[in-house]
N, C-alpha and C positions, 0 to 999 in steps of 0.2 A: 533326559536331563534329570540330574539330581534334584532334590531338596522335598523338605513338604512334610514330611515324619519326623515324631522325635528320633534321638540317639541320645542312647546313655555308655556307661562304663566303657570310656576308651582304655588302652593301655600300649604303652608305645616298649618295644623289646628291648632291652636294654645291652644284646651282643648283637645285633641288627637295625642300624640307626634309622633304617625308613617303614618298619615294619610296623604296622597300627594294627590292632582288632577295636570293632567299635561294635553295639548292639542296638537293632530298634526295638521296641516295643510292638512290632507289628511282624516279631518272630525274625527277622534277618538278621545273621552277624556277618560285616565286610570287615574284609582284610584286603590291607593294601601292602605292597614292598616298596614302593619306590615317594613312601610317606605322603599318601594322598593323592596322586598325582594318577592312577588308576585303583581301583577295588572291582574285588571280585567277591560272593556269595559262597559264604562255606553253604554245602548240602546240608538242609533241614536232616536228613537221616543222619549228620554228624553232629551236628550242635543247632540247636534254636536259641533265639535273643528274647530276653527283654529288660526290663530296669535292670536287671540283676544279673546278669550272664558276665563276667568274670571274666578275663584270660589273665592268668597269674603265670608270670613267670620267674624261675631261677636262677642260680649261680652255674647252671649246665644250660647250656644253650637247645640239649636234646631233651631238655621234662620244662613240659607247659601243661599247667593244669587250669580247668576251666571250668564253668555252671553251665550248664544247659536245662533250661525250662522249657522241654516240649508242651503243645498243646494236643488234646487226646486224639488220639487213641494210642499213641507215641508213649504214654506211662508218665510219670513222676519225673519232676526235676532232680536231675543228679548231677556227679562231678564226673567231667571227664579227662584223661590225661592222655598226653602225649611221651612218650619215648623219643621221636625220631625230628622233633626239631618239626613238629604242626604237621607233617603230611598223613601221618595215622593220628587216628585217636582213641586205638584200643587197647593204649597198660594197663591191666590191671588195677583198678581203684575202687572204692565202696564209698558208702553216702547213708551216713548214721543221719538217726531223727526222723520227724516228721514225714512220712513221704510225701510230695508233690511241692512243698513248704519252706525251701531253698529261700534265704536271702542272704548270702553272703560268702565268700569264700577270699579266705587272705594267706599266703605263702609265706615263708622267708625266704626272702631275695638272695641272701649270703649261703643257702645251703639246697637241697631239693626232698627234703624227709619233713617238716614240719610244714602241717596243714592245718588253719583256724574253719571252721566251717561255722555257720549260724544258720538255722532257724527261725521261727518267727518267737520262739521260748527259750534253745536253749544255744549253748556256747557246746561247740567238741574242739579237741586236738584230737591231731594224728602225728607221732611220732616216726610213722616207720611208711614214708609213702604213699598214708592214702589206704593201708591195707586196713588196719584198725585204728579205732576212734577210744578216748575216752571223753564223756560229759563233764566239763569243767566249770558251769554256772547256769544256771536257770532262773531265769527273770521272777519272779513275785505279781510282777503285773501281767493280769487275762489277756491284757490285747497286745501286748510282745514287747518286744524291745527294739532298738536299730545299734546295728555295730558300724564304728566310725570309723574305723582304722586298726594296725597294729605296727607295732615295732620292735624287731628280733635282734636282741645283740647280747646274743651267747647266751647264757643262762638264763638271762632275764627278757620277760615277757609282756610288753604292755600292750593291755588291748583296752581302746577308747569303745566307750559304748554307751547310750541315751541312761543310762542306769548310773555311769561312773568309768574312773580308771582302773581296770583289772589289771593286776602285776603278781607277774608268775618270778619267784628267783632259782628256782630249782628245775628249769626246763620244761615250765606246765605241770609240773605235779602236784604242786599248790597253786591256787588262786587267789588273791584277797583284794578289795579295793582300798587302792593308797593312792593320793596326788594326786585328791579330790578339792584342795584349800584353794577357797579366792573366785571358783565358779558359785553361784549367788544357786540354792536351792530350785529357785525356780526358771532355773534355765540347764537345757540338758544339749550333751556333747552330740552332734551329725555328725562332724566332719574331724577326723583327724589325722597329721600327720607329723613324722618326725624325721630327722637325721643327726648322724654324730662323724667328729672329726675331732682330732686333735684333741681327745678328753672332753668335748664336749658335748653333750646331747641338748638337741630342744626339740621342743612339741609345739606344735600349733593346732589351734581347733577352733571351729564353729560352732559355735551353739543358735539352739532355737529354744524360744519361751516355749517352755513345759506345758503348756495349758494354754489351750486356744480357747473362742470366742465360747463352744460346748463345755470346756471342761476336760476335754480328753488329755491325754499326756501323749507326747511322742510316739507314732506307731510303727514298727517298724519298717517302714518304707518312709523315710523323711525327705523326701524328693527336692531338687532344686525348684518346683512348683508351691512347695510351701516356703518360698523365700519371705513372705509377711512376717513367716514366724523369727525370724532374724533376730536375733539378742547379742550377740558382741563376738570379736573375736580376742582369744587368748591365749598368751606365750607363756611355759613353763622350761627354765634351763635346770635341769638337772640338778640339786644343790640345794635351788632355793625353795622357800618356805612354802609356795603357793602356787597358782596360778597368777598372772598380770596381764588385766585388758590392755589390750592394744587397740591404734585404728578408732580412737575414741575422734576424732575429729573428722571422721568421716559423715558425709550429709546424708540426712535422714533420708533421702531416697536410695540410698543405695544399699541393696539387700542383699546379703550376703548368703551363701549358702554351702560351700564346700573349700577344703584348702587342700594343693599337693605342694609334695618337693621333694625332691631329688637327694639321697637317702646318703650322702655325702658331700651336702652344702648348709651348714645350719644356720648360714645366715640370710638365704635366699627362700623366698615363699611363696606363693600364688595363690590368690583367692577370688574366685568366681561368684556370678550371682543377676542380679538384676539392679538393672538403673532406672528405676521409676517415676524419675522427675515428670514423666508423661500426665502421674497420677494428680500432679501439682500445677502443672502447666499442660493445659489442653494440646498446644501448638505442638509440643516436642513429644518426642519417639519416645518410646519405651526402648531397650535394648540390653541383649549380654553386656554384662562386664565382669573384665576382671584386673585386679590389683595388683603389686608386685613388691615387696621387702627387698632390699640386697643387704642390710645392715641389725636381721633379726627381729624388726619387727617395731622397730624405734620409728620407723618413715614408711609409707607406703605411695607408690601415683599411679596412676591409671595407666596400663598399657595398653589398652583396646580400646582404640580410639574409633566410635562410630561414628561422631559428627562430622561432616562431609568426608565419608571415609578417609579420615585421614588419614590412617596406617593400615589398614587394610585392603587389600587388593578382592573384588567381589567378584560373586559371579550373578545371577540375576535380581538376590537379595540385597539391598546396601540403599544407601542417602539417594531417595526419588526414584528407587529400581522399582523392577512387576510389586515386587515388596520391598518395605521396608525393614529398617531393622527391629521395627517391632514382630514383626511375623517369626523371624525367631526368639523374639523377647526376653528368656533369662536362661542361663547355664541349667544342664542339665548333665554335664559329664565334664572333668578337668585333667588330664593325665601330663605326669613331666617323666623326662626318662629317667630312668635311674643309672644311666650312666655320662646325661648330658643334660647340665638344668638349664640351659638354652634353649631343648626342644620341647614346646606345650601345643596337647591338643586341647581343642574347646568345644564342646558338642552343645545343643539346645535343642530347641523345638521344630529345626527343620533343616539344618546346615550344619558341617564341619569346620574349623579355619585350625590352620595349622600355623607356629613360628618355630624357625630355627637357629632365631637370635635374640632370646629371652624377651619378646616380646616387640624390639622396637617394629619388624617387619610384619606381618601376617598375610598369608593366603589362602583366598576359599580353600575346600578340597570336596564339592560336590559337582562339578563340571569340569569338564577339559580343560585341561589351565592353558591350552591356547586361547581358548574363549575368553580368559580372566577379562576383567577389567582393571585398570590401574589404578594404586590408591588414590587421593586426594582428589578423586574426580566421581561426582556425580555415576551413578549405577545408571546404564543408561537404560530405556524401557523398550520392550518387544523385540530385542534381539536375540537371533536363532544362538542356543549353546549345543555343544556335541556333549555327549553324556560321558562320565567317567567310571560309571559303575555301580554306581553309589543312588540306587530307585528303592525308599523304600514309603513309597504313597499308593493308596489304593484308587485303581483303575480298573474302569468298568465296562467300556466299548469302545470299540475302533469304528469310524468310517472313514471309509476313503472319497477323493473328490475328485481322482485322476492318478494314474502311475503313480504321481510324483507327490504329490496331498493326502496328508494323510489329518486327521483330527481324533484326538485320544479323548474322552470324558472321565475325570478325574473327581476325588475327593480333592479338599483342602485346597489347594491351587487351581480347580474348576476343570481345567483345561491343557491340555497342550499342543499347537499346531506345526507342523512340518510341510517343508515345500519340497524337498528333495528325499524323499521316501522313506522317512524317520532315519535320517544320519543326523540332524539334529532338529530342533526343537525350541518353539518358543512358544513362553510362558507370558503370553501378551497382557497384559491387564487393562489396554485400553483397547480388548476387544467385546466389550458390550454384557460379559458374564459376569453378573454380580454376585450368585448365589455360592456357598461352601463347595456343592459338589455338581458337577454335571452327571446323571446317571446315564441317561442311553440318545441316541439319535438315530432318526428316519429321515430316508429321501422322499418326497412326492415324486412321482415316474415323471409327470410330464410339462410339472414346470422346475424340475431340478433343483426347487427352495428345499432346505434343511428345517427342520422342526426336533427340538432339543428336549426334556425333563430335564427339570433342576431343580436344586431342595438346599436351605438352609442347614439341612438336618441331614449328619452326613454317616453312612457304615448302615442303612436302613436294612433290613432284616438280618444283620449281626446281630452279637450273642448279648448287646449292650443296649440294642437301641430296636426293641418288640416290644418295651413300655411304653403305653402309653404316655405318659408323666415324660420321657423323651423323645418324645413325637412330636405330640398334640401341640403343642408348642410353636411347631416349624412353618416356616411359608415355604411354596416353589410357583413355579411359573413353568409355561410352554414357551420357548422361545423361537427365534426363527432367523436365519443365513442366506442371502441371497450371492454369498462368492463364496461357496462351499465350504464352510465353516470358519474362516478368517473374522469375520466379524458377526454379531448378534446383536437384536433385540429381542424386548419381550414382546411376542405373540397376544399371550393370557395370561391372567392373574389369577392362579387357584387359590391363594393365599394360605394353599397348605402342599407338602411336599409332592414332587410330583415324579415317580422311578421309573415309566414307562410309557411309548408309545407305539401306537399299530394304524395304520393308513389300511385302509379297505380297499381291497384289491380292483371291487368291480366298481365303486364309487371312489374315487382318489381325492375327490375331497372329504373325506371324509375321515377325521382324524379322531382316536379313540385314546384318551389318557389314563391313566393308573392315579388315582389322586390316595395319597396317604393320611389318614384321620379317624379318630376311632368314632368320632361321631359324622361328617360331615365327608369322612373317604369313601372311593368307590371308582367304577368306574365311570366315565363322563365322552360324550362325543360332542364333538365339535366340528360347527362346519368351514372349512378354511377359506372361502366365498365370502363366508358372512363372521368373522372372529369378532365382529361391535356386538353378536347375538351371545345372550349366556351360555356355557355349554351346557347341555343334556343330561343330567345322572340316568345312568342304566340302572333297573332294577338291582337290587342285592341279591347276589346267591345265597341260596341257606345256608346261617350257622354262623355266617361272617360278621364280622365288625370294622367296614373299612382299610382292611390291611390288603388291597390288592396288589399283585407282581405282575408276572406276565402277562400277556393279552395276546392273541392272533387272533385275525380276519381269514376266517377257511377262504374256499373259492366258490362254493356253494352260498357264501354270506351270515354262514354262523359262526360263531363265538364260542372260543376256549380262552379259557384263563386261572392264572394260578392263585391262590391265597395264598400270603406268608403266616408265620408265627406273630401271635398276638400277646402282650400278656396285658392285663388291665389293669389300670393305674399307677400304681408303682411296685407292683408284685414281681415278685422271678416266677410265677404260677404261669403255667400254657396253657392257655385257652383253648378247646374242643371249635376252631373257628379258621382253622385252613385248609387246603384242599384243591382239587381242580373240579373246575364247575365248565359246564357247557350249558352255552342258547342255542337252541335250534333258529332256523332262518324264520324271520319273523317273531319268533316267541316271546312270549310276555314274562317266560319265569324260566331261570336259567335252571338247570339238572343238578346233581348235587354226584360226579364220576369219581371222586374220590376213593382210592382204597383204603385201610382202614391206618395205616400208617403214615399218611397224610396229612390228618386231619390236627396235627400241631404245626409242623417243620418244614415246609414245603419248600422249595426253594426254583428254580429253571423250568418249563417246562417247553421245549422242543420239540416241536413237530417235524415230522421225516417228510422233506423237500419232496420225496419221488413219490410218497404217499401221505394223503393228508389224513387218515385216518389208524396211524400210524403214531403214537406219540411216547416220548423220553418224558420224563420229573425225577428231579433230587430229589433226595428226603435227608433232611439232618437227626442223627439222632437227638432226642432233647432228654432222655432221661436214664435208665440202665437199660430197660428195652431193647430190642436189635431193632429198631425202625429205620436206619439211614440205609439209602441203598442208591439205586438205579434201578430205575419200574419202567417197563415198557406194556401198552398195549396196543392191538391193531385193530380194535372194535371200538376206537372214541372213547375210551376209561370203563366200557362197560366192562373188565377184565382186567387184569395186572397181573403182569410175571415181573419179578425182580432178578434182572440179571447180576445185577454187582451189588455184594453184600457191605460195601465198605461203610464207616461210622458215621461218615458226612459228606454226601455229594455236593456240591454245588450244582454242576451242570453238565453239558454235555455239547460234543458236534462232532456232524457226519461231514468226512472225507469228500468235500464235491466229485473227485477224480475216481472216487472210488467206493463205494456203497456199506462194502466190510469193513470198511477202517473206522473206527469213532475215537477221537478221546474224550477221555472222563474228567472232570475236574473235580477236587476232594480239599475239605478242611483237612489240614493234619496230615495227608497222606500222600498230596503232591500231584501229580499229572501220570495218566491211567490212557493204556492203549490199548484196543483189541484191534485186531486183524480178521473176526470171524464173526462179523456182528449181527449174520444173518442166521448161527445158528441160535437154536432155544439158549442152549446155554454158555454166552460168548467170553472167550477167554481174556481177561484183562492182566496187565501187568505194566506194573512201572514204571514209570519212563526216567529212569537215574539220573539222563542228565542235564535233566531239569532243579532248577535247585531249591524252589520255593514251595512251603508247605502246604499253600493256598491260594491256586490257582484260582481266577473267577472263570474264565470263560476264552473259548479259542475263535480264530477267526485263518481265513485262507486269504492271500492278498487275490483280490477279484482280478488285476492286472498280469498275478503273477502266481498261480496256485501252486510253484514249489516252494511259496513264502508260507510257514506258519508260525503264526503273531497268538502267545499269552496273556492276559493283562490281571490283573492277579491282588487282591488283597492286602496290600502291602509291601509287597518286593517288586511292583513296575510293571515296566513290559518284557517280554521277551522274544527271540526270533529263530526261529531254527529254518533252515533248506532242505528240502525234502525231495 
């Protein structure tokens, strides 16, 4: 089931009425044809999402050009284009400027040769395609600029930007700013948009106060998350002297943040943003909204109606659903078609809706729209949805409770459970999980209870959250399931994040946690007999600072485990404080088996089923170094061969049915197979048709081992037959 991730820059085709591209931020772009009602994941080797990924398209139905922000080792953010109407996307095109430093790309809709590119400094055109660029403006401010818009009509060029109106009348050959009159200095243009008909052109636009609580002026990234910064909206027709606010009688909780329209209706407009009465009244929701002109800008009302969804049809989000309407809380993406100003999408913080009749109807588009639910009724809670395609939340383990049970541990939404073998999925919220994300889960063999890690603190040894300063901060709890993960309590109260647990083979009560803290992490044993007792802290291995990951219980009764990436306080510095460390049975002071590329970035470490002296570890690279790889050794770490060189493993799993087969999971680089895993040097490659750039980790259904299940950093789950 969908939801649970931002999406930003939707854009709806304007010669194909159901065809959407939308972006997360957590690298996936869906595209749907039948306008939300299924998506599917373009391949990371084609395009990657995030704020800023673009699909522009033309007056040819066959040139679609777009942004792609890979993440490394994948190179720089560039433009890409289509020839053939989205099924290739290899024409010919170049990407002046900064490399990696993409934020913006805007078309003319009326032709397929004129391309605006931005920067985080500077302004290009391309006149001819895409093939070359000239530099047409370069901001004066060190920390960039944000470009709001453009509008192409024939010779003349305006493009809205946190700086000013730039207006080209010679085709882009000049620049200069005009139809600057009536916006107040200390408020600067996010958001703009325009259309023209009958002789006449207007503009609308958003502004944000210039200068926040710092000091700073507009960066270029002015997201719908800085909706506070909200200053007014303003209509300029063509003609006249200035700008003129509008929407002046709009209530001070409604924050605005971005406007579109339909590029042949000037009297028709749509502004999005956030409705914050929440911040003013405890009792009530936060929620998207957005507004709507038909008469230019004279009258605006509400067309998104969240209160008892009135107008909108949910799917597990909505009035008393798993979540509220605040969970997706304010606009983060607005697109109308530009051939039909009745169809608006609305993107936020965790859900799609879409209308095809300028706003009075609306429908999710993150779940099977059989699942919908009807508007003006109550979201109702813990019912199963079928997924529609549209997974872009990060998921961490699978376990199974039977055939037909399955329980996912998530970020952000904690959880999702299925009774009929993941065809659908619910996102129960009165099932006992309170924390942000659930990381991993264990069976006890012999009384069949579940025991969970959970954390406040959610993406933990990602490239955001190795500081301390966002960590130390966080609670987690051990929890515990007695009808195979449907419902939970808390077990223990670590009162700091907790990613991992390990049950002792030969002692099954004996339950061993990962606790997350740079002063008070570690790891800790608990006896499941006696849970009133405090747990245990285990000695520290050298060099660490409470950043433990993995853990396994040998069969022998010693102790492997991995360190993650540390970095102290609020620095981007890595700490010399990861690694894999082994206790001998009985031992007082763990080993310090690390190889020397280790000891920042550690990430999975696998022990091989058939042999416990036998072990897999990712390594992410953290610097220019070649450190990220795939390391095996068969001496307990006294040794290291690295068999896969890639930039960032995650993790790793061997084949039950078969001992040669492993796949690899990789930041960046996607899902990684060898067939030959027992030789020194085992051949990996690709697996295509997998779509997401970063996989976490595989799993085989224990019921049914030609099932194999992804769950992956931000694009969901996935299923392939084998």
């Amino acid at each position: 089931m969908g939801g649970g991730g931002a999406l930003f820059a939707p854009s709806i085709n304007p010669h194909r009425a159901g065809e959407i591209f939308i972006s997360s931020d957590m690298t996936g772009v869906y595209h749907t044809l039948d306008y939300g009602r299924s998506w599917t994941m373009l391949p990371f080797y084609v395009m990657e999402g995030n704020r800023h990924s673009f699909v522009r398209f033309t007056s040819d139905p066959r040139v679609i050009y777009a942004l792609s922000l890979p993440v490394a080792p994948l190179g720089p953010s560039h433009i890409i284009k289509s020839n053939s109407a989205g099924r290739t996307w290899d024409a010919p095109v170049t990407t002046p400027g900064d490399p990696g430093n993409a934020h913006d790309l805007l078309v003319d809709g009326a032709g397929i040769e004129r391309v605006l590119y931005a920067d985080t400094q500077r302004l290009y055109l391309s006149s001819d395609g895409g093939r070359t660029y000239s530099e047409v403006y370069a901001t004066p401010w060190t920390q960039g600029f944000a470009v709001a818009g453009a509008h192409f009509a024939g010779r003349d060029i305006y493009v809205g930007t946190s700086d000013g109106i730039l207006v080209s009348h010679d085709s882009g050959q000049h620049f200069a700013f005009e139809l600057n009159d009536g916006i107040p200095a200390s408020e600067s243009i996010v958001s703009l948009a325009a259309a023209q008909r009958a002789g006449t052109t207007r503009f609308f636009a958003v502004t944000y106060r210039n200068q926040d609580k710092d000091g700073q002026r507009i960066t270029p990234d002015p997201s719908g998350d800085k909706y506070a910064l909200f200053a007014g909206i303003y209509r300029l027709t063509l003609g006249e002297s200035g700008w003129t606010r509008v929407g002046t009688d709009f209530p001070a909780t409604q924050k605005l943040s971005m406007v579109a329209m339909s590029p042949h209706d000037p009297e028709l407009a749509y502004v999005a943003g956030a409705d914050r009465t929440g911040d003013q009244n405890p009792a009530a929701v936060l929620s998207p909204i957005v507004l709507k002109t038909g008469d230019g800008g004279r009258s605006w009302r509400q067309v998104f109606l969240t209160v008892g969804n009135a107008n909108v049809a949910t799917g597990w989000s909505g009035t008393h659903g798993d979540k509220d309407w605040d969970w997706g809380e304010y606009a983060l993406g607005l697109a109308v078609s530009p051939s039909d100003a009745g169809r608006v999408v609305l993107s936020d913080l965790g859900f799609v809706h879409v209308t095809e009749d300028g706003g009075r109807h609306w429908h999710q588009a993150y779940v099977d729209p059989r699942d919908e639910n009807p508007a003006g009724r109550d979201t109702p809670k813990s019912k199963p949805y079928h997924g529609c395609g549209l997974q872009q939340t990060s998921c961490w383990w699978l376990t199974w409770g039977g055939p037909r049970t399955l329980f996912a541990s998530f970020t952000d939404i904690s959880s999702v459970f299925s009774r009929d073998g993941g065809e659908s999925w619910t996102r129960d919220s009165k099932n006992g999980l309170a924390d942000n994300t659930t990381y991993h889960v264990v069976v006890q063999p012999t009384t069949g209870v579940w025991y969970g890690a959970t954390s406040s603190v959610h993406d933990l040894y990602q490239s955001p959250y190795l500081r301390d300063a966002s960590i130390d901060g966080g609670k987690g709890t051990v929890v515990t399931s007695s009808d195979r993960g449907a419902h939970w309590r808390v077990a223990y109260d670590f009162h700091h994040p907790v990613i991992w647990l390990a049950l002792d083979p030969n002692q099954p009560n004996l339950l061993y946690a990962s606790v997350v803290n740079s002063k008070a992490g570690g790891i800790y044993r608990l006896d499941l007999a006696h849970l009133g007792q405090p747990a245990a802290p285990l000695p520290a291995p050298p060099r660490t600072h409470g950043h433990p990951y993995n853990l396994h219980v040998l069969h022998d009764g010693s102790l492997v485990a991995s360190y993650s990436g540390h970095q102290a306080g609020d620095t981007r510095v890595f700490m010399d404080r990861s690694g894999v460390f082994w206790l001998p049975p009985g031992g007082a002071a763990w080993q310090d088996r690390s190889a020397a590329e280790m000891h920042y970035w550690t990430k999975d470490l696998v022990v091989d089923p058939r042999n416990q002296d036998q072990w897999y570890v990712g390594v992410f690279t953290h610097d220019a170094g070649a450190l990220g790889g795939l390391y095996r050794t068969s001496d307990r770490g006294l040794n290291w061969h690295k068999i896969a060189d890639n930039y960032r493993v995650e993790s790793c799993a061997i084949d039950p049915r078969n001992p040669r087969r492993m796949y690899m999971t990789t930041q960046g680089e996607g899902l990684w197979l060898t067939e030959n895993l027992d030789e020194e040097h085992p051949d990996f490659h690709q697996v295509r048709e997998y779509p997401f750039q970063q996989p976490m980790r595989v799993f085989w259904n224990p019921f049914d081992q030609h099932e194999v299940w992804t769950v992956s950093f931000g694009g969901g789950m996935h299923l392939a037959r084998e």
